[in-house]
C-alpha positions in Angstrom: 76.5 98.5 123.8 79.4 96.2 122.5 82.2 96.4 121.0 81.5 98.0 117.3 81.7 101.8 116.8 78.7 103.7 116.9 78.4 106.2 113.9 80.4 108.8 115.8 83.5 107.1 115.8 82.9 106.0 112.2 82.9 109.5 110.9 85.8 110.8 113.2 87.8 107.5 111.7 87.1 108.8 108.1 87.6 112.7 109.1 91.0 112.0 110.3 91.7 110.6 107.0 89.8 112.8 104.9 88.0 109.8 103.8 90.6 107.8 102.1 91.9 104.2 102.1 94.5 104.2 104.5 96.1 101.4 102.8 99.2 103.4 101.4 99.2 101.6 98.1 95.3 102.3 98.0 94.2 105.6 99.9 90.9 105.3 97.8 88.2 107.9 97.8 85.4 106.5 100.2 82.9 108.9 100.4 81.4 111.0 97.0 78.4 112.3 95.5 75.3 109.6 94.9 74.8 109.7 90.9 72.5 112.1 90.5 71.1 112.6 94.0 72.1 115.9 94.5 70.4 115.3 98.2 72.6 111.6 98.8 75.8 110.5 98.9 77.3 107.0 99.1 80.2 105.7 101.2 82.1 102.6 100.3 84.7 103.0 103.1 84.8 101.4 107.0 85.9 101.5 110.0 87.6 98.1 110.6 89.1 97.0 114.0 92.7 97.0 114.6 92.5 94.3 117.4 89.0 92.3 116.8 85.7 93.2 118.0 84.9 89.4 118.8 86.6 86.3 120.1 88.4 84.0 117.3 88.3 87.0 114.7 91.7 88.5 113.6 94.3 89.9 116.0 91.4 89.4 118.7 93.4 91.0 122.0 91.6 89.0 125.2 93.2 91.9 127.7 90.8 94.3 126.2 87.2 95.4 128.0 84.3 96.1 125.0 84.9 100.2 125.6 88.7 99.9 124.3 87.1 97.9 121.3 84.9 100.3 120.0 87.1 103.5 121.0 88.4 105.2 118.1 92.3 104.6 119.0 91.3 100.6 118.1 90.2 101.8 114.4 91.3 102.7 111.4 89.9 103.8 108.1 89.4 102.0 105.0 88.0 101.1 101.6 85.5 98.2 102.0 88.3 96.0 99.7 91.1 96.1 102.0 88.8 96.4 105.4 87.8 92.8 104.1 91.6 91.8 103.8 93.2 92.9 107.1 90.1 91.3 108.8 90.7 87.5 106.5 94.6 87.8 107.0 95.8 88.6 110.9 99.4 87.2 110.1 100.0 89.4 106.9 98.2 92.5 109.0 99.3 92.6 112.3 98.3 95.1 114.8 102.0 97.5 114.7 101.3 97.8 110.7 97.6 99.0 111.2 98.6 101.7 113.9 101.8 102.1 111.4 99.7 102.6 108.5 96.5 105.1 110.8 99.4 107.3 111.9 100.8 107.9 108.7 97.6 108.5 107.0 96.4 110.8 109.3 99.7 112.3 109.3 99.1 113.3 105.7 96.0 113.9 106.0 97.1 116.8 108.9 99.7 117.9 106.1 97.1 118.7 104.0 94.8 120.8 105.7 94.6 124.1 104.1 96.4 123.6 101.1 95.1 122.9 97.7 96.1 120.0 95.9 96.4 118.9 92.5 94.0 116.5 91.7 96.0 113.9 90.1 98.0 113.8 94.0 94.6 112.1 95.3 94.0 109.3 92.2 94.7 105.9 93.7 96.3 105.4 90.5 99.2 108.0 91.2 100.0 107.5 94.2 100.4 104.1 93.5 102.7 104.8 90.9 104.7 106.9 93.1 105.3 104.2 95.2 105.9 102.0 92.8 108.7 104.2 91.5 110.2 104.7 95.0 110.8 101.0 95.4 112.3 100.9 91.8 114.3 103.6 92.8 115.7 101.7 96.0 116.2 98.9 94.3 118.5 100.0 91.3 119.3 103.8 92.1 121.3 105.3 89.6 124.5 105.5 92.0 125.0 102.0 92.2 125.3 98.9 89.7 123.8 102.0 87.1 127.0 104.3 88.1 129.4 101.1 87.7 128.6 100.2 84.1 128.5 103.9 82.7 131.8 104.6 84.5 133.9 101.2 84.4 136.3 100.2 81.9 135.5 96.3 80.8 138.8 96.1 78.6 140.7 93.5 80.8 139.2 95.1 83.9 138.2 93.1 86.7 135.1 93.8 89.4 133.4 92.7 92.3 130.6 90.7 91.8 128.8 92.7 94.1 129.2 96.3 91.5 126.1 94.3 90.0 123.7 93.2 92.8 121.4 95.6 92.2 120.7 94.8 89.0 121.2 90.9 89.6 118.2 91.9 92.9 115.9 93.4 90.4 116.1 90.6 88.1 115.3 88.0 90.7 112.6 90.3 92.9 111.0 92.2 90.1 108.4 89.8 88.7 104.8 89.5 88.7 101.6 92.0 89.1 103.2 93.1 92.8 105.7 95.2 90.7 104.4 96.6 87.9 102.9 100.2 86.8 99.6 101.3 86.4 100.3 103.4 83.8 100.7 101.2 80.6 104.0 104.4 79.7 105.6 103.5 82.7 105.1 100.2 82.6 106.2 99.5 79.2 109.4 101.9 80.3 110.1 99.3 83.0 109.5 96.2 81.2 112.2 97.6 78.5 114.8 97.7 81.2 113.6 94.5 82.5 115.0 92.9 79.0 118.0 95.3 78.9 119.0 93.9 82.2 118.8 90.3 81.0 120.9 91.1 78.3 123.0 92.7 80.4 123.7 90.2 83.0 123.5 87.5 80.1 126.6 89.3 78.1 128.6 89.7 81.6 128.2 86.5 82.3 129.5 85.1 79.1 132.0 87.4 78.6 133.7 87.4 81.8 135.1 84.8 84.0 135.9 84.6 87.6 139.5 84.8 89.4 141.1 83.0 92.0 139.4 86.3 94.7 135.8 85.4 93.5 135.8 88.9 91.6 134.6 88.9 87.8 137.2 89.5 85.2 136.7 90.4 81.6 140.4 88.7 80.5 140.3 84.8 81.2 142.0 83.9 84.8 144.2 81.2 82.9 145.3 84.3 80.6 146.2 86.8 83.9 147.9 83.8 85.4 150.3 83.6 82.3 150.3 87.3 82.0 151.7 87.5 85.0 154.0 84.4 84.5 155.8 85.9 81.6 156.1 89.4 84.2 157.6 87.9 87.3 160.8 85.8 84.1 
């Protein structure tokens, strides 16, 4: 027989899932109506092997016999795109993000069951964006370097340098196609307080100077130093 799934196991992969990519930045409708063939439909999804199905191909596991291969617990669902990526790229994939990534799908897909959705919670698009916006949202939440400049007093205050890592991490991390929207709104949103936080870090920068601690000060160190000079006589 082998070690590829038979059609069985390919339909229970994609039931489990509801059909979708699981990829969690993708989770892409596979399966759908054929044009106008009301009697067809077409299926652009597969069931791709979590440890290889031959010798030499990606995450290939040599303790395995052929019938653990092509069970269904060595499968997961996805779109033909990203089936054709975990299979080129073993180091980037490995085998604990697959199973990581089939549990959680069919985890929501279990969630699911019974319940009506909106439709925009099952566009590709979305949920992408929702993602997208959770990272953001790690990566500069509004209690941290955001709380610090709305709340702290720069008139001859001085700071940690660390109040402002979050935005100094978005800056430096935040570049490139991996981190932008889909949606043109959101994006243009983001790329505004892309150039707000360059100005930002720009106007800190020149307008504060360092102390003998390391921490940021917006009064020149030589000027506290005299300051305090002129305290102590």
């Amino acid at each position: 027989m082998g070690p590829k799934f038979d059609d069985k196991t390919k339909r229970t992969l994609a039931d489990r899932v509801n059909s979708l990519c699981s990829h969690p930045d993708c989770r892409a409708q596979t399966k759908g109506p054929r044009g106008v063939d009301t009697d067809k439909a077409v299926n652009v999804g597969e069931a791709a092997h979590i440890t290889a199905a031959n010798r030499g191909a990606a995450r290939y596991d040599a303790t395995l016999t052929d019938e653990q291969r092509r069970d269904a617990s060595n499968g997961i669902w996805m779109c033909g795109v990203h089936a054709k990526l975990i299979d080129n790229d073993a180091e980037k994939f490995p085998v604990e993000l697959l199973r990581e990534w089939k549990k959680n799908a069919e985890e929501a897909a279990f969630q699911h069951l019974g319940r009506t959705q909106p439709v925009a919670n099952h566009t590709p698009r979305v949920e992408a964006d929702r993602n997208m916006f959770r990272k953001f949202m790690a990566t500069v939440p509004s209690s941290g370097s955001i709380g610090f400049l709305r709340t702290f007093n720069f008139a001859g205050g001085s700071f940690s340098r660390d109040a402002l890592g979050e935005l100094a991490d978005y800056h430096n991390a935040w570049v490139g196609p991996d981190h932008e929207f889909l949606d043109e709104d959101l994006e243009s949103l983001r790329k505004d307080f892309s150039t707000e936080t360059l100005q930002i870090l720009a106007i800190i920068a020149t307008n504060t100077w360092s102390d003998e601690s390391g921490r940021r000060s917006s009064v020149p160190a030589e000027l506290v130093r005299v300051a305090r000079r002129k305290l102590v006589v």
